[in-house]
Every structure is written in C-alpha cells, then in structure tokens.
N, C-alpha and C positions, 0 to 999 in steps of 0.2 A: 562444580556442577557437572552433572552427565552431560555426554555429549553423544547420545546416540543418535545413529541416522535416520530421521522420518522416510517416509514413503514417501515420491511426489505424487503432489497433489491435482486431482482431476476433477475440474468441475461439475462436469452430468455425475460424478462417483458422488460426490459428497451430497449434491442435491437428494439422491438416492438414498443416502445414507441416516438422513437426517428427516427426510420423510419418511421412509417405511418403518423407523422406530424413534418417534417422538422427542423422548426424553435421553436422554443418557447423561450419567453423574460423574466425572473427572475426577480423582484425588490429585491437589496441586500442592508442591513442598517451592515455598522461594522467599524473595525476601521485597520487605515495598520498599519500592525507592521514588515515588509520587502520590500524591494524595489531592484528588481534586472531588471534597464533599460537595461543593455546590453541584458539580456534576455527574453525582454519584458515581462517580468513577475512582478506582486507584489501579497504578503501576508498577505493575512484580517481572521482576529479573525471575524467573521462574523455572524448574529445572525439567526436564523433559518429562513430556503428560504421557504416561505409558499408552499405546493406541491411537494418539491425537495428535503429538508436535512436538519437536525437536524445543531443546533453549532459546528464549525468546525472552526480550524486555518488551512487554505489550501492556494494553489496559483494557482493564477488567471493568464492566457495568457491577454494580450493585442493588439491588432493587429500593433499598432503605440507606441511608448513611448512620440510622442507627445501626447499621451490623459493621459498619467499620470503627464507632463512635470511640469504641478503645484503642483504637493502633496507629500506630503511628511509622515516619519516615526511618525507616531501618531496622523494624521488626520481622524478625523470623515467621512465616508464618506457613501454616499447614489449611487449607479449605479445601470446598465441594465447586466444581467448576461445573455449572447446569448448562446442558444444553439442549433448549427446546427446538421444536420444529420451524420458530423464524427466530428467538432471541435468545440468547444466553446472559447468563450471572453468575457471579460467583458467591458462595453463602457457607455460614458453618467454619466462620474463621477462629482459630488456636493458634497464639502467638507463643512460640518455642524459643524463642533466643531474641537479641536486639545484637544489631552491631551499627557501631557509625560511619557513616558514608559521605563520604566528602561529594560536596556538592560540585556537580559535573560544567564542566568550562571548556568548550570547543574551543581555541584558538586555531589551530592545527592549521585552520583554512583565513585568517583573518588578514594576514598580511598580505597575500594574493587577491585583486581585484576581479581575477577570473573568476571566483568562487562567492562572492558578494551576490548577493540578492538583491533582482533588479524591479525596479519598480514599475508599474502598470503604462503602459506608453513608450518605454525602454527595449529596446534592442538583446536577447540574447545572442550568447556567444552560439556559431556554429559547430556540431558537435557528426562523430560518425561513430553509427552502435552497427551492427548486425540482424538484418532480417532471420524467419523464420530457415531458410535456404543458406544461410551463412555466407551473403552475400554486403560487403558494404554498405552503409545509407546514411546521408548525409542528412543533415534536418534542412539545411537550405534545397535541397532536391525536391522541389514543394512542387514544382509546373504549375504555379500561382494560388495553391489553393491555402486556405485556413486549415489548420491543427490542434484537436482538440486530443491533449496529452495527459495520459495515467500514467500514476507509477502504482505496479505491485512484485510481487514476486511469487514464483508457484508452489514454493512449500507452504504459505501461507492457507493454517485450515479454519483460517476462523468465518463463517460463512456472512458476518457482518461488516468485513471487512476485506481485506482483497478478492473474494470470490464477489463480493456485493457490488464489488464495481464493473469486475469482468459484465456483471447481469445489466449494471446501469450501463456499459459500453455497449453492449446489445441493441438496447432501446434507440438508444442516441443514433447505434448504426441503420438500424432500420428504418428510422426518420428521414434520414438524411440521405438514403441510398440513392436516392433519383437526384439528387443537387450535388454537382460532380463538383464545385469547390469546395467541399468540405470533406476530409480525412480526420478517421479515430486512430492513433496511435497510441497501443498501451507498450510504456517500457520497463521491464523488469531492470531494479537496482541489486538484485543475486548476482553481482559478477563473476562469483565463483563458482557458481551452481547452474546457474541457468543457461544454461548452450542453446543452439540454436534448435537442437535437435530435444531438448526438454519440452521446452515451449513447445516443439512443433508437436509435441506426443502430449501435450496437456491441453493443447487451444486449438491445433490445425484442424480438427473437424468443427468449432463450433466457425472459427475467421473463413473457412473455404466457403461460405454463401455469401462473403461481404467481400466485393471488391475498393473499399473504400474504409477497411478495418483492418491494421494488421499490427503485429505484437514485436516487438525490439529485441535484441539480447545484448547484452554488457559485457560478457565474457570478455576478460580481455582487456576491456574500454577503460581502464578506475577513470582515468586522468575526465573521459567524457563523461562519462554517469554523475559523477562528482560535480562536474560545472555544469550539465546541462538539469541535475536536481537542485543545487545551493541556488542558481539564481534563480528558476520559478518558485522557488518558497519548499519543496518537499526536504524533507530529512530522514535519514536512515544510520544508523550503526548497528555493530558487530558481524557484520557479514565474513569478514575473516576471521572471526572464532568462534562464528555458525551460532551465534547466540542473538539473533535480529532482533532490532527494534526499529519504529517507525515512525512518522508522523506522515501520513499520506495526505498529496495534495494534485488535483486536477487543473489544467491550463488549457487555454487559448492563444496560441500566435497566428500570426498575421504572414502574408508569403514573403513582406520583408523581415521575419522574425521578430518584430512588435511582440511584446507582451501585452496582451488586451484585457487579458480577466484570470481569476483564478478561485479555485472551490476550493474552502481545504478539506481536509478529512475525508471521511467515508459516507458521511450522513446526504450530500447532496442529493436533492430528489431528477431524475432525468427528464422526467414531464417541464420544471421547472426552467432545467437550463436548454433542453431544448429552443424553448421560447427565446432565452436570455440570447443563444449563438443566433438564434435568429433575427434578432433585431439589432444584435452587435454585429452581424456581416452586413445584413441591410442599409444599416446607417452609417457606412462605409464606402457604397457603389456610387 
C-alpha cells in the first residue's frame, strides 16, 4: 500500500473545511479486515485517500448493511467515502480481489504484567510522556488533582473521531475551569510523529485559554505510551509503518492513580460525563 505523507492536521482547518463545502466524495482502494453489521460499521486497512489521510486501519459508518450485505472479511474493495458537514459514510462498494487474512493475535504484550489492563478501582502504573514545551511529566505529578485522559493523534482527519474529542475535551475544559482539582489531559499515541512541537502547532492556540488542559507527546516514550494505553483499556497499531489503527478510549484517575471510570470510543456525549466526573469526584470527598 502507498505510504504517502498526510499533511498534519489542524482542527479550526478542518472545521473550515468541512463547513464551507458540505459534501466532498473520497475514492477508497483497501481491503476489510472487520465487519461489525449490527453496527453498521466495517474496517478497511485502506490505502492513502488522496487529499485526506495517510494508511490507516480505521472504521467506516455505513448508512444500510444492505450495502455491505455482499462482502465479506478479506475482500478487496474499491468505494465512495461521503463526507458531510457533521457525518460521514462510506457507499458504492466494488469488491476487486479477496485474499485471506489470518486472524490477528496480540500477544506481543501478554507475558508482561506491565501491559495488562487494569481494572476499575486498580492502580495504574506511573508513566512520563512530554508536554507541549518538551519538558518531562510525570502522570503521578498530579498536586492531588483527578485526570480525565484521551488518547488521539494529529494526523488523525476524521472529524468524528479524534478531532471529535479534541471538541468534547473543550467542553469538559470549560466546565471544569473554575474547579482547580480537576485536569483534562489529551495524549497522542503517534510516537513517531507527534513531537512536542507538532502538537504545539496543531492545539497550542486552541490549550492557551485553558490552564487546566493540556496535550502529551510520546515521542520517544514507546515503553510509557504502551503501559500507560494497554492498562486504561485504549488500543492502537501500525504507528511504525504509518499505517494507524485504533480503538479510542477515555479515563479517569484518581491523584493516587486509581482507575475510576472509562468511556470507550469516540461516541461519549460531554454534557453526560460531565455530570458522571462530577458526582464521581464528589462521592469521594
């Protein structure tokens, strides 16, 4: 598959982007390697969408799973990737080839207990990534506060998903601005990509009004990124062969590192967990 270089990506750009002209139509060439109809969703290892994104194994909405209803797990396929003004789909699928694909088995991290995912009440391990400034930081460096933690990464240009939470991390920050124990930290798992100085050129104007939001970098880190995503539940591969995929997941710790709660995915509403952090700090004092 192509491995050409994306542009990184800028949230007020893409807002922009996507609002001044509605619709825009993607040609996708990849292959599925997931198929979740009841969700109308499937997941293609896909090869670079000329204008839009680098290789990625991501997942794609479908409006009907009758437009998937002929294909299946390891078909070649060629579609229309829609992207409207708040949702995308993909439609117009042409299956070109089938190859079989051995079904995927992480062990890699299974004999290591550092990397086990830890359960709700459980303690993670303490990890140190890099601020915005390319300065050290510690996750125990708390001065007692709770931690409500993202993971994304900035070439990520799907607007319903890594951009979608930078928006939902927003919300949550400006909630919370006047209640000085609680910190929004988002951390990019791009360890190869993401310098401190990427991030600071894609988020530092939107983080410079929030003293109580600020964004990570991994660069560097694998050994932290690795333990401090496997045990809050988040998942990511191909970052070393710039081919990402994801499963995003949002947390809660505690200033002794407790694991308290976790959101997976992209879909969580911030009005929601608002509430949720706030009667889980409360029921704690």
């Amino acid at each position: 598959m192509s491995q050409k270089k994306a542009l990184p990506f800028f949230v007020v750009a893409l807002i922009g982007i996507y609002c001044s002209d509605p619709v825009k139509i993607y040609p996708v060439k990849g292959v599925i390697v997931d198929m979740r109809p009841g969700e109308n969703i499937i997941v293609v290892d896909h090869d670079t969408i000329p204008d839009l994104m680098m290789p990625m194994v991501m997942p794609f909405n479908v409006r009907d799973s009758i437009e998937i209803s002929g294909i299946s797990v390891g078909d070649s396929v060629h579609f229309s990737f829609i992207w409207n003004d708040t949702t995308t789909n993909a439609s117009n699928f042409i299956v070109k080839g089938h190859k079989n694909i051995e079904p995927f088995v992480d062990d890699f991290f299974s004999s290591d207990d550092s990397y086990m995912k830890k359960n709700i009440g459980e303690k993670i391990n303490d990890v140190t990534l890099l601020d915005m400034e390319g300065r050290p930081v510690r996750l125990s460096d708390s001065n007692g506060k709770y931690r409500f933690i993202s993971f994304i990464f900035s070439r990520c240009p799907m607007p319903t998903m890594c951009p979608a939470v930078v928006m939902k991390n927003e919300v949550l920050a400006k909630a919370f601005r006047s209640i000085d124990e609680v910190e929004l930290i988002m951390v990019s798992f791009d360890h190869r990509y993401d310098t401190p100085e990427i991030l600071r050129g894609s988020y530092g104007d939107i983080l410079n009004g929030y003293k109580n939001w600020s964004i990570w970098s991994s660069i560097d880190r694998i050994d932290d990124i690795y333990t401090l995503a496997r045990q809050v539940g988040c998942d990511f591969w191909g970052v070393e062969n710039n081919n990402i995929g994801h499963k995003l997941r949002s947390v809660l710790i505690d200033p002794e590192l407790r694991l308290l709660a976790d959101w997976k995915g992209d879909e969580w509403i911030a009005e929601d967990v608002k509430i949720e952090l706030k009667n889980l700090i409360s029921s704690r004092k």
